[in-house]
N, CA, C and O atoms as CSV, one atom per row, in Angstrom:
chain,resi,resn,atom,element,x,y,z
A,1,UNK,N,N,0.861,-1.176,0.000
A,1,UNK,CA,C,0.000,0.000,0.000
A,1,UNK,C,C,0.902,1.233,0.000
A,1,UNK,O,O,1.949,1.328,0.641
A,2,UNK,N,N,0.454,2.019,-0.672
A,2,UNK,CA,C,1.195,3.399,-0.574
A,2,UNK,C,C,0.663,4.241,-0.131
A,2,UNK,O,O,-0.497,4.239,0.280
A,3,UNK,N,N,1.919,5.689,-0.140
A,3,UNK,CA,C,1.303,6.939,0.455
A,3,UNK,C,C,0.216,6.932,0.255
A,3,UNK,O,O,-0.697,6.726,1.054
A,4,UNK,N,N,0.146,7.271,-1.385
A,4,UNK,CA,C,-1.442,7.539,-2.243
A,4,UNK,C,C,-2.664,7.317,-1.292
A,4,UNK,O,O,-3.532,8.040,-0.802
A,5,UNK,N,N,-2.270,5.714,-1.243
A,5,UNK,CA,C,-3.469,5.102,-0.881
A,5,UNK,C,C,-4.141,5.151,0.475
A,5,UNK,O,O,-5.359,5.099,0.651
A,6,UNK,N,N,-2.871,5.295,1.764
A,6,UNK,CA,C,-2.850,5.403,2.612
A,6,UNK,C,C,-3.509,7.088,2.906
A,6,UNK,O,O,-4.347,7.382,3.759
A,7,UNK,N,N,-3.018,7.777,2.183
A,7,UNK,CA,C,-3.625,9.150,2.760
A,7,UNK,C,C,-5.148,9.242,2.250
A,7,UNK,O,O,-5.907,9.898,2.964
A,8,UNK,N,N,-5.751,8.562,0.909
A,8,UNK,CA,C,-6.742,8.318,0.423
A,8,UNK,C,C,-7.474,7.696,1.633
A,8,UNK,O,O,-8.258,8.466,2.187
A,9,UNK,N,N,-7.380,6.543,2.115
A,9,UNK,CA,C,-7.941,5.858,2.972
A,9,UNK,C,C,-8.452,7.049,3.915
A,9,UNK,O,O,-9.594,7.455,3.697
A,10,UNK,N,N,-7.899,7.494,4.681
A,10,UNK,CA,C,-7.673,8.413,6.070
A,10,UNK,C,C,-9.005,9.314,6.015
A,10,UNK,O,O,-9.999,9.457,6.726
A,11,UNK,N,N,-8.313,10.076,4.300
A,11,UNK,CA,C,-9.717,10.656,4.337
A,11,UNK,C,C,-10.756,10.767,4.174
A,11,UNK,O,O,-11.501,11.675,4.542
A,12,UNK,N,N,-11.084,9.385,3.294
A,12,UNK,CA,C,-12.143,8.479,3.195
A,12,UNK,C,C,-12.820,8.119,4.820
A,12,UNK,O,O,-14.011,8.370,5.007
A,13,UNK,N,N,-12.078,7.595,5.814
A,13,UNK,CA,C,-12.847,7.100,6.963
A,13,UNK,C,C,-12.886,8.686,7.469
A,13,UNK,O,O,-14.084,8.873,7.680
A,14,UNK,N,N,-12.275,9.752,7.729
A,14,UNK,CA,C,-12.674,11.385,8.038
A,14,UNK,C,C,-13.934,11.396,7.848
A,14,UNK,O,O,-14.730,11.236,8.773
A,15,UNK,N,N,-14.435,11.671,6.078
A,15,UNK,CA,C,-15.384,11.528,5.279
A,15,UNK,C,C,-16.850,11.280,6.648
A,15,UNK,O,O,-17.565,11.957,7.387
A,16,UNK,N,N,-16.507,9.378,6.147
A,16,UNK,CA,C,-17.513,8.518,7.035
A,16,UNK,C,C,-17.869,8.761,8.710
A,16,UNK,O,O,-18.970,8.775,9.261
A,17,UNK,N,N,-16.549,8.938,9.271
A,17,UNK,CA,C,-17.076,9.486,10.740
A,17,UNK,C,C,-17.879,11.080,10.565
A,17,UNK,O,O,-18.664,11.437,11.444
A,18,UNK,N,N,-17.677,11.722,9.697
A,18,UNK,CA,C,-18.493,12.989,9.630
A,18,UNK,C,C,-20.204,12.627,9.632
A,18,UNK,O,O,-21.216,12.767,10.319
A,19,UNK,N,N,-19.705,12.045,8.297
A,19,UNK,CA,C,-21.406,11.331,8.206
A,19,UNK,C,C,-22.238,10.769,9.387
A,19,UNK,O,O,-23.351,11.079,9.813
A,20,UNK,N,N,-21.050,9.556,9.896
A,20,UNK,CA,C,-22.257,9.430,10.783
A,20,UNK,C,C,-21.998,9.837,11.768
A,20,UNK,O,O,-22.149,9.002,12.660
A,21,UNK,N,N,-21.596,10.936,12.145
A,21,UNK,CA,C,-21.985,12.558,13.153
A,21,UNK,C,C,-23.104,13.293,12.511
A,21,UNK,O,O,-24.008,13.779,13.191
A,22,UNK,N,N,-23.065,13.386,11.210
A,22,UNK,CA,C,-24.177,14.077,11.262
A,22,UNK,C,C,-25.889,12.874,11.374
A,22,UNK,O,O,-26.982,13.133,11.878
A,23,UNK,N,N,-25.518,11.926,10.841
A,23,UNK,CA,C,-26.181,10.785,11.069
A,23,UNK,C,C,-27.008,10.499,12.367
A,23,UNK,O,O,-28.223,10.465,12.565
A,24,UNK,N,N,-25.701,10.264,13.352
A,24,UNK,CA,C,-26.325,10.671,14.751
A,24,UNK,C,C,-27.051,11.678,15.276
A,24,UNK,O,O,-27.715,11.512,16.300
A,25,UNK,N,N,-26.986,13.084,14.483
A,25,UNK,CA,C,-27.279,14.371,15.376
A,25,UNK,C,C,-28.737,13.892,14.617
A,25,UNK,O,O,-29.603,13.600,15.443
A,26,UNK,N,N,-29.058,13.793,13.528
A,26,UNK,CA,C,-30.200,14.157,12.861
A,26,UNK,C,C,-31.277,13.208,13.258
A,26,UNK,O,O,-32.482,13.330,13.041
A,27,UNK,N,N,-30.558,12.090,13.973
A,27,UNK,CA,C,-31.824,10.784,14.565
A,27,UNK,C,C,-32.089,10.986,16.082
A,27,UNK,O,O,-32.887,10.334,16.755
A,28,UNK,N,N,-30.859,12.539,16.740
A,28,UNK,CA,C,-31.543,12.899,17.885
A,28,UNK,C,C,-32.510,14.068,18.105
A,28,UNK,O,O,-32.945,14.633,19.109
A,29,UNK,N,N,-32.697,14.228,16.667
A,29,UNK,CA,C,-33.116,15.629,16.270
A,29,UNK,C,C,-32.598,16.650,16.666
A,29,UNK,O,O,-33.216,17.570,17.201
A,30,UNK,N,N,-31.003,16.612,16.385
A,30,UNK,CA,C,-30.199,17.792,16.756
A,30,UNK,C,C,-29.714,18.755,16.203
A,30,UNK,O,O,-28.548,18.400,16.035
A,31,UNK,N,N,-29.851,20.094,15.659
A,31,UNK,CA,C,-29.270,20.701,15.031
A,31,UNK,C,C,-30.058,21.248,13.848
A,31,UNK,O,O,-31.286,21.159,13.864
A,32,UNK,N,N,-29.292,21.922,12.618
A,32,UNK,CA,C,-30.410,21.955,11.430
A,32,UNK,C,C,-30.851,20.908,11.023
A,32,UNK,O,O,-30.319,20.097,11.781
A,33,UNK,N,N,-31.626,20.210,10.163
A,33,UNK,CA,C,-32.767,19.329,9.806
A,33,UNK,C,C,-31.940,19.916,7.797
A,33,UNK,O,O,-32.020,20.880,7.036
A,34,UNK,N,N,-31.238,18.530,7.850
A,34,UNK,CA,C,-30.558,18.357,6.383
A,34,UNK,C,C,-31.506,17.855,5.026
A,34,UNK,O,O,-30.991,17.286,4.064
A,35,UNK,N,N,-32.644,18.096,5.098
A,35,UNK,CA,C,-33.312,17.569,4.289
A,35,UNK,C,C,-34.315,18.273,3.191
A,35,UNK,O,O,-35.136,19.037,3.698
A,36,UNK,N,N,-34.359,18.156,2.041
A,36,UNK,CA,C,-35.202,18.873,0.774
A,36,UNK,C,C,-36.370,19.588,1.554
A,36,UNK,O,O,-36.246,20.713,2.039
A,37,UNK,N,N,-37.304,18.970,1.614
A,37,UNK,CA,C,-38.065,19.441,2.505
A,37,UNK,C,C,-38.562,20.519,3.287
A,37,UNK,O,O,-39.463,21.354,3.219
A,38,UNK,N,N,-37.323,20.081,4.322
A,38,UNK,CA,C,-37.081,21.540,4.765
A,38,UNK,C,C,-36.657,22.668,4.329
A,38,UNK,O,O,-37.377,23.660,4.445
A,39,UNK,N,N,-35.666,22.733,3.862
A,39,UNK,CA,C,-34.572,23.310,3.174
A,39,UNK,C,C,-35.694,24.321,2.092
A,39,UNK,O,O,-35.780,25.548,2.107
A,40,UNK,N,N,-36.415,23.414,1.261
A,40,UNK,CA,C,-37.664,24.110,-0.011
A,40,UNK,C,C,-38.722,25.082,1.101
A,40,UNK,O,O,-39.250,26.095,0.642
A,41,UNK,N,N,-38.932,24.739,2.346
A,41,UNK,CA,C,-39.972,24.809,2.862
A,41,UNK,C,C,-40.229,26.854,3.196
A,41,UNK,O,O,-39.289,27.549,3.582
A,42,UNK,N,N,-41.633,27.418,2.934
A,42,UNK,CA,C,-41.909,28.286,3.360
A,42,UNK,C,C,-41.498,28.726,4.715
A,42,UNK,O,O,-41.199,27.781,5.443
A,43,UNK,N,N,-41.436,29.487,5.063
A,43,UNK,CA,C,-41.590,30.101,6.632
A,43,UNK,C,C,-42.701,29.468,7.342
A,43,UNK,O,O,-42.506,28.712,8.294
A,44,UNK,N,N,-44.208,29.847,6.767
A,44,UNK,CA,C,-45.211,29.566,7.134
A,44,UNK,C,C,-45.196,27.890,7.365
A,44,UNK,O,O,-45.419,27.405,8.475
A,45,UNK,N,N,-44.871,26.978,6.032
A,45,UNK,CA,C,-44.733,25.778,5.635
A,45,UNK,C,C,-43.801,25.205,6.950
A,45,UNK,O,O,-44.286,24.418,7.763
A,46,UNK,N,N,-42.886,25.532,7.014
A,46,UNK,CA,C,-41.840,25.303,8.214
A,46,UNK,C,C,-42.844,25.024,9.869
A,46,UNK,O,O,-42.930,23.992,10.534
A,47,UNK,N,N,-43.488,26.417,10.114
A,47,UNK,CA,C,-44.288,26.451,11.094
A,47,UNK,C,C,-45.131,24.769,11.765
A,47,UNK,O,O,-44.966,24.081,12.773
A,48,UNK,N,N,-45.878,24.705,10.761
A,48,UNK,CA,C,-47.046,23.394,10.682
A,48,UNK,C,C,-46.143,22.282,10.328
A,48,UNK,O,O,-46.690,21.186,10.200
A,49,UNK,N,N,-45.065,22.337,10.173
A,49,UNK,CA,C,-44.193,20.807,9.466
A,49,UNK,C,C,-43.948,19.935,10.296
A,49,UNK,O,O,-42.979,20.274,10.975
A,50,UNK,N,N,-44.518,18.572,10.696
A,50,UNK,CA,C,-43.928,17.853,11.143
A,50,UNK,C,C,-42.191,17.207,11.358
A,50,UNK,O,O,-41.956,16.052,11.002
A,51,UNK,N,N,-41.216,17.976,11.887
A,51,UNK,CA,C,-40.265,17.922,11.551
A,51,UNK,C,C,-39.822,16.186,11.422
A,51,UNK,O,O,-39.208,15.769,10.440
A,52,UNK,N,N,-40.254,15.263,12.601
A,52,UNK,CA,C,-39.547,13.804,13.162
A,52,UNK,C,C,-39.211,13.003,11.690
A,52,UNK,O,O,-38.040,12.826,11.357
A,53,UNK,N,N,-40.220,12.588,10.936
A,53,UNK,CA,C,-39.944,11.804,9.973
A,53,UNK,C,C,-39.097,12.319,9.167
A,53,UNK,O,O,-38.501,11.376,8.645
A,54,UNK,N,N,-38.523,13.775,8.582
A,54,UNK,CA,C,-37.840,14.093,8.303
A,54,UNK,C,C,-36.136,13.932,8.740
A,54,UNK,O,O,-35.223,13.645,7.966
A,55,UNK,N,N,-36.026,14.235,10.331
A,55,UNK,CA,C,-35.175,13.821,10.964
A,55,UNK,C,C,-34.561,12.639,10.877
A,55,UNK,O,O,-33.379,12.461,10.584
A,56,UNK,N,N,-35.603,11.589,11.205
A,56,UNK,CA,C,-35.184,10.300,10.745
A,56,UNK,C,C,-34.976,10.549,9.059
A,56,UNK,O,O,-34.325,11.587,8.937
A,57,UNK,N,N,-35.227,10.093,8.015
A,57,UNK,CA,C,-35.164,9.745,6.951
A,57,UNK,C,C,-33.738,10.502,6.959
A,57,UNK,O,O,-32.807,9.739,6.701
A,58,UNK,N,N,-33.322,12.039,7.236
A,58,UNK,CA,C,-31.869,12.400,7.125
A,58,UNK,C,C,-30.809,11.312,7.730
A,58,UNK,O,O,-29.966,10.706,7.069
A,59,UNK,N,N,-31.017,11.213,8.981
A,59,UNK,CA,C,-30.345,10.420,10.076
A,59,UNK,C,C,-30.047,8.753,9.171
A,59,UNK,O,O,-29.043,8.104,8.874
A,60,UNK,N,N,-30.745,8.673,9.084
A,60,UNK,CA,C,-30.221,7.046,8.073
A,60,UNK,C,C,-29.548,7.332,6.760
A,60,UNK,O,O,-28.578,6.768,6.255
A,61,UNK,N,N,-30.042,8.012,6.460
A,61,UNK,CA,C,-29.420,8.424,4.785
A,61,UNK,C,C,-28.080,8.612,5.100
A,61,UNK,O,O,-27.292,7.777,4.657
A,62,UNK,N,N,-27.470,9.921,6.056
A,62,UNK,CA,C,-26.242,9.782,6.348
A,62,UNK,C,C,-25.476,9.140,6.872
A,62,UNK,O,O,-24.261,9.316,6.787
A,63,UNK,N,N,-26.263,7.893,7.798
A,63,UNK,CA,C,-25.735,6.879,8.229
A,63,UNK,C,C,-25.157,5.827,7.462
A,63,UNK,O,O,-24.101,5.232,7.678
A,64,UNK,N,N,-25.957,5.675,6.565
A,64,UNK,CA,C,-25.898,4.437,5.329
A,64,UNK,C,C,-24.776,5.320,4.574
A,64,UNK,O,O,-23.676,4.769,4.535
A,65,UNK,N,N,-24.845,6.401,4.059
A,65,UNK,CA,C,-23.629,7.167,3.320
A,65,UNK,C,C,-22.059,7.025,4.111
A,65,UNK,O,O,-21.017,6.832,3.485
A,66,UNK,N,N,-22.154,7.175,5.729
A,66,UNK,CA,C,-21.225,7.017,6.427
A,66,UNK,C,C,-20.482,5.358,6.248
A,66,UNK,O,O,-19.305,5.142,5.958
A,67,UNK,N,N,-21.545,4.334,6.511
A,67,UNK,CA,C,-21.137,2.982,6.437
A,67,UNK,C,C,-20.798,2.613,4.504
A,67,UNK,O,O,-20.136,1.641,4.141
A,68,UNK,N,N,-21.302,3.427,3.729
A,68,UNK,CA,C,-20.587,3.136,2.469
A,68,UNK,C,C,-19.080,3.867,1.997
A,68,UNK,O,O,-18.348,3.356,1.149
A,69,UNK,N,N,-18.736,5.294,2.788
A,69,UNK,CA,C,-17.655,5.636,3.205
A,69,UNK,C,C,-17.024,4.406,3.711
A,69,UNK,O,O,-16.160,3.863,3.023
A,70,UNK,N,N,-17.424,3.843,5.013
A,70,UNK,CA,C,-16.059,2.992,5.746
A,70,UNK,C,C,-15.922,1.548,4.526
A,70,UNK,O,O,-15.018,0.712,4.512
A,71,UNK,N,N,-16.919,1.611,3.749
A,71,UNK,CA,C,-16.391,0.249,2.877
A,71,UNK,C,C,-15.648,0.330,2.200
A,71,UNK,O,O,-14.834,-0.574,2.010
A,72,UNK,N,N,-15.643,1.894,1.327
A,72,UNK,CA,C,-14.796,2.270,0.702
A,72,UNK,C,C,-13.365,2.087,0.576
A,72,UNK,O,O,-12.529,1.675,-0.229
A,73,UNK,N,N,-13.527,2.896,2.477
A,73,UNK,CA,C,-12.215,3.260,2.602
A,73,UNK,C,C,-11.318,1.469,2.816
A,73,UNK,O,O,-10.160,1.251,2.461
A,74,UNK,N,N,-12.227,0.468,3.447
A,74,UNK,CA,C,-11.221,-1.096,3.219
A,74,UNK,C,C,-11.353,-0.966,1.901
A,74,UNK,O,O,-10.201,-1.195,1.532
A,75,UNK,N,N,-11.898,-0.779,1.061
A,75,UNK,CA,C,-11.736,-1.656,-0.340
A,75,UNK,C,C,-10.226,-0.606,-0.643
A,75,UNK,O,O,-9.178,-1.252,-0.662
A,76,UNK,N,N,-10.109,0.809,-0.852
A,76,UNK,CA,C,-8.862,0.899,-0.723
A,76,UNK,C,C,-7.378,0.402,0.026
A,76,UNK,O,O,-6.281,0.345,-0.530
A,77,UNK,N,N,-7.723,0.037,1.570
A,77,UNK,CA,C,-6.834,-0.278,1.955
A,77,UNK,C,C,-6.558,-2.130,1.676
A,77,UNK,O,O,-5.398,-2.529,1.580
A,78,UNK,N,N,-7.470,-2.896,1.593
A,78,UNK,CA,C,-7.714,-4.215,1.179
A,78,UNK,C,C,-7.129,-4.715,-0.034
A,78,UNK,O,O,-6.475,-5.717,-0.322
A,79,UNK,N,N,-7.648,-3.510,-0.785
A,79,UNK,CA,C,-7.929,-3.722,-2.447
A,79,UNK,C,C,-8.053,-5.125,-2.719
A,79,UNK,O,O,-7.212,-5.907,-3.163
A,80,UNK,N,N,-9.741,-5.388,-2.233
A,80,UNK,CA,C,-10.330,-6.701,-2.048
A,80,UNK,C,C,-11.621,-6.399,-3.596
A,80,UNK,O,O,-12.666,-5.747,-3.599
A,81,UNK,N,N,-11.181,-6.915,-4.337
A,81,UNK,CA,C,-13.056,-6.625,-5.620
A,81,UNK,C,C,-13.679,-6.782,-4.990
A,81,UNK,O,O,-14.365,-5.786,-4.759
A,82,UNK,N,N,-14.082,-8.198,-4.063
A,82,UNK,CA,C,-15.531,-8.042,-3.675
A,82,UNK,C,C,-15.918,-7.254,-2.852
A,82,UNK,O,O,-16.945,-7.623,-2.282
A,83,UNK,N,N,-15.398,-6.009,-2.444
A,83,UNK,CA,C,-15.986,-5.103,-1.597
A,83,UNK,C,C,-16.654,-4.105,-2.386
A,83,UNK,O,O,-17.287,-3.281,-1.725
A,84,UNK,N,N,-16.679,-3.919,-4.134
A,84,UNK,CA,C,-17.117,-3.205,-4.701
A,84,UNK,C,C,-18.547,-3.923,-4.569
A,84,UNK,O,O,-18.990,-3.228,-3.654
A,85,UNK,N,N,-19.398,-4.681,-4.805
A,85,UNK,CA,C,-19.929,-5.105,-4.677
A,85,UNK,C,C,-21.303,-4.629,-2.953
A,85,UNK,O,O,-22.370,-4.052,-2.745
A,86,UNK,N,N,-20.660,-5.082,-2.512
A,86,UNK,CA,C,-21.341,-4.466,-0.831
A,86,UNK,C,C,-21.132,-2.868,-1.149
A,86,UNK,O,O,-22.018,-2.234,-0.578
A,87,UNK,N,N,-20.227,-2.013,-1.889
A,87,UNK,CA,C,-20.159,-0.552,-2.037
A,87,UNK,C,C,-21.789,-0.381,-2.878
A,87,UNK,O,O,-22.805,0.135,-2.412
A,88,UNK,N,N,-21.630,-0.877,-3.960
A,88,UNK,CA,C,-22.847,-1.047,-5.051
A,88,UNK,C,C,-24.568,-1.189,-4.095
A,88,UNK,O,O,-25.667,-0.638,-4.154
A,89,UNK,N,N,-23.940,-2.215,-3.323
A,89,UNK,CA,C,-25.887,-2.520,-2.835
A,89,UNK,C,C,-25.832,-1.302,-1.684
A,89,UNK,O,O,-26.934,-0.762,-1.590
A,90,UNK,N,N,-24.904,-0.781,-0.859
A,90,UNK,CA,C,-24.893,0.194,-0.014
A,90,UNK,C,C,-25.591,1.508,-1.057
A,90,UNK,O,O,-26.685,1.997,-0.776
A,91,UNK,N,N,-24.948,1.871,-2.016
A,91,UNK,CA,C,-25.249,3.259,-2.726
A,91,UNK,C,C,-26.841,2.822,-3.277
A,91,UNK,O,O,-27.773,3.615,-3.142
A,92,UNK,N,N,-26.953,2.000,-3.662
A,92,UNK,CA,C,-28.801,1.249,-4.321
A,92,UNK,C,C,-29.636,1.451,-3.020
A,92,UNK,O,O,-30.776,1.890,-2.868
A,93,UNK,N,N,-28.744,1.011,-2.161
A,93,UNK,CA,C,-30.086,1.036,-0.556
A,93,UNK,C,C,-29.852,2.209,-0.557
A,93,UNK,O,O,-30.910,2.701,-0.948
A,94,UNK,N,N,-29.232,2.923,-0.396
A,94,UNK,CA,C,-29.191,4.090,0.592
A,94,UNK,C,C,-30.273,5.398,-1.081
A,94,UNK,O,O,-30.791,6.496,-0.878
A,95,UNK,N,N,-30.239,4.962,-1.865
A,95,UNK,CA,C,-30.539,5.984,-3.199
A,95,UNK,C,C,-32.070,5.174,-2.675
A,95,UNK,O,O,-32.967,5.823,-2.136
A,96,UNK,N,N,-32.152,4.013,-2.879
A,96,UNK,CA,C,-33.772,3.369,-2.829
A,96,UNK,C,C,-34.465,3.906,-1.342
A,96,UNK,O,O,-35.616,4.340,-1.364
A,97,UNK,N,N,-33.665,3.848,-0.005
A,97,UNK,CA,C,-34.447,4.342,0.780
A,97,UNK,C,C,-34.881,5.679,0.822
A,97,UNK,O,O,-35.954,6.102,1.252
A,98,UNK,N,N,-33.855,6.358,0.287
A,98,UNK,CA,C,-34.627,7.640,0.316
A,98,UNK,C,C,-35.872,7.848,-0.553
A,98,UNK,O,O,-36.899,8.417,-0.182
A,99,UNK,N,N,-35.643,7.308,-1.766
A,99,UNK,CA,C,-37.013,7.477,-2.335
A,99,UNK,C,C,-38.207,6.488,-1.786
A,99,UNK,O,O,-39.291,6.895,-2.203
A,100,UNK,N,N,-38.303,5.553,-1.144
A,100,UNK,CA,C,-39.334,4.991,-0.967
A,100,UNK,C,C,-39.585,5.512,0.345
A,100,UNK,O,O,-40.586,5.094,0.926
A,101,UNK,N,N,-38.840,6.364,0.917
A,101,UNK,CA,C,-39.332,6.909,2.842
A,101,UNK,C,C,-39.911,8.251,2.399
A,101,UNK,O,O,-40.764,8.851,3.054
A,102,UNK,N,N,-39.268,8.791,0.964
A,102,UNK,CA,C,-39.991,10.122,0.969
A,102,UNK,C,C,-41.174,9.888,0.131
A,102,UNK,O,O,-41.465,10.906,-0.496
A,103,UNK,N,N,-41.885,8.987,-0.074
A,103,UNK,CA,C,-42.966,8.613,-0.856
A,103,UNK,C,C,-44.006,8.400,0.281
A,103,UNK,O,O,-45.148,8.858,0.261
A,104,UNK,N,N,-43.369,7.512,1.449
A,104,UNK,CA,C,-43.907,6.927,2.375
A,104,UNK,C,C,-44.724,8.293,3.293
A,104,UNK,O,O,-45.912,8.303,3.614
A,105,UNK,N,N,-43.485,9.610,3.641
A,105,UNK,CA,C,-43.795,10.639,4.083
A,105,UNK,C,C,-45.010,11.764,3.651
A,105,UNK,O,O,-45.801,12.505,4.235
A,106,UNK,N,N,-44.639,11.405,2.245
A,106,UNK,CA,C,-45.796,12.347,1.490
A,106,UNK,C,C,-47.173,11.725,1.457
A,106,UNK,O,O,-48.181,12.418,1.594
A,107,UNK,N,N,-47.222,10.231,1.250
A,107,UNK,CA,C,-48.425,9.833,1.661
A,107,UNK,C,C,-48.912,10.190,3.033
A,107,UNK,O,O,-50.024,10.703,3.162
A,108,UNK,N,N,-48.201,9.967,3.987
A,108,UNK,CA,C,-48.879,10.555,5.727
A,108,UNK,C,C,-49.110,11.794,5.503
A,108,UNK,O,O,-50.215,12.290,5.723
A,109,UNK,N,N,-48.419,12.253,5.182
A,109,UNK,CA,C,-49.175,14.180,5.016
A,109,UNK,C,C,-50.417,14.198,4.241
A,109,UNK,O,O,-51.340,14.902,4.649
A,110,UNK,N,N,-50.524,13.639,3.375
A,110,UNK,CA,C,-51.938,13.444,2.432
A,110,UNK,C,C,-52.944,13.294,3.422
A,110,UNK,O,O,-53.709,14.205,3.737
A,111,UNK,N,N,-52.954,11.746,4.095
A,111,UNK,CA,C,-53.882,11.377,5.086
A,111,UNK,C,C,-54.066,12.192,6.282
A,111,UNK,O,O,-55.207,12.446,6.668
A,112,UNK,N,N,-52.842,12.705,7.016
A,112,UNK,CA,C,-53.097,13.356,8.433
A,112,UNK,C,C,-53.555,14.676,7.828
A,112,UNK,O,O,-53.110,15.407,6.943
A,113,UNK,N,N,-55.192,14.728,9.083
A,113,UNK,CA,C,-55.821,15.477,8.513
A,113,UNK,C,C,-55.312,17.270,9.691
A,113,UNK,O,O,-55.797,18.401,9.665
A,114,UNK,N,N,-54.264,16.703,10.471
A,114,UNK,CA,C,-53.882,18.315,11.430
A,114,UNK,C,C,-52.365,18.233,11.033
A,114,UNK,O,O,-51.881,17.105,11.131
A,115,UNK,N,N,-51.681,19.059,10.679
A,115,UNK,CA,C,-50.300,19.098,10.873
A,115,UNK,C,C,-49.816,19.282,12.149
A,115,UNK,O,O,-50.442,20.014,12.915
A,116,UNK,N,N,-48.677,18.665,12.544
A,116,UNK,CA,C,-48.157,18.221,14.252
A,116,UNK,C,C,-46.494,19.136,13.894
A,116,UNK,O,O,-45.887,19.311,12.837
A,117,UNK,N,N,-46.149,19.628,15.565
A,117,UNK,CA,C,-45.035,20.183,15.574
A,117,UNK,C,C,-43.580,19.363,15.757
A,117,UNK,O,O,-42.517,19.985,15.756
């Protein structure tokens, strides 16, 4: 293994512990709220928004982004192929959950007939 790779690695797992710091903060509902959603959301819109499911759905997303960081960073230091592989279904889950939790979310807002704080 070389420098290259070795300093590559480092900041690859940097990367991943960031993530899942922010990972963690966002599933204690800590801090800004990293998500479209919000981010698009009116003032007013903001007010009435159920923030939690949002929270969560961030909180995993960066979690799963964090744990595809640390695979990364072995498949560099390993330089094992089959870790591309577990990289591949990590980036598919983590791209598929978000769209099927924010589908999931927009349906509950449809149905709930009061918006909650």
């Amino acid at each position: 293994m070389g420098t290259g790779t070795l300093i590559t690695a480092i900041a690859v797992f940097l990367l991943a512990g960031g993530l899942f710091f922010l990972g963690g903060r966002q599933l204690l509902e800590r801090g800004y709220l990293f998500n479209n959603a919000w981010i698009y959301a009116t003032k007013k819109e903001r007010e009435s928004m159920n923030k939690k499911p949002y929270y969560r759905q961030s909180g995993i997303v960066f979690c799963l982004l964090g744990l595809l960081f640390t695979v990364i960073g072995l498949h560099a230091i390993l330089q094992d192929s089959r870790l591309f592989w577990l990289e591949s279904a990590l980036s598919v889950g983590a791209v598929a959950y978000a769209i099927v939790s924010t589908l999931r979310i927009m349906k509950e807002n449809e149905t709930d007939p009061k918006p909650r704080s």
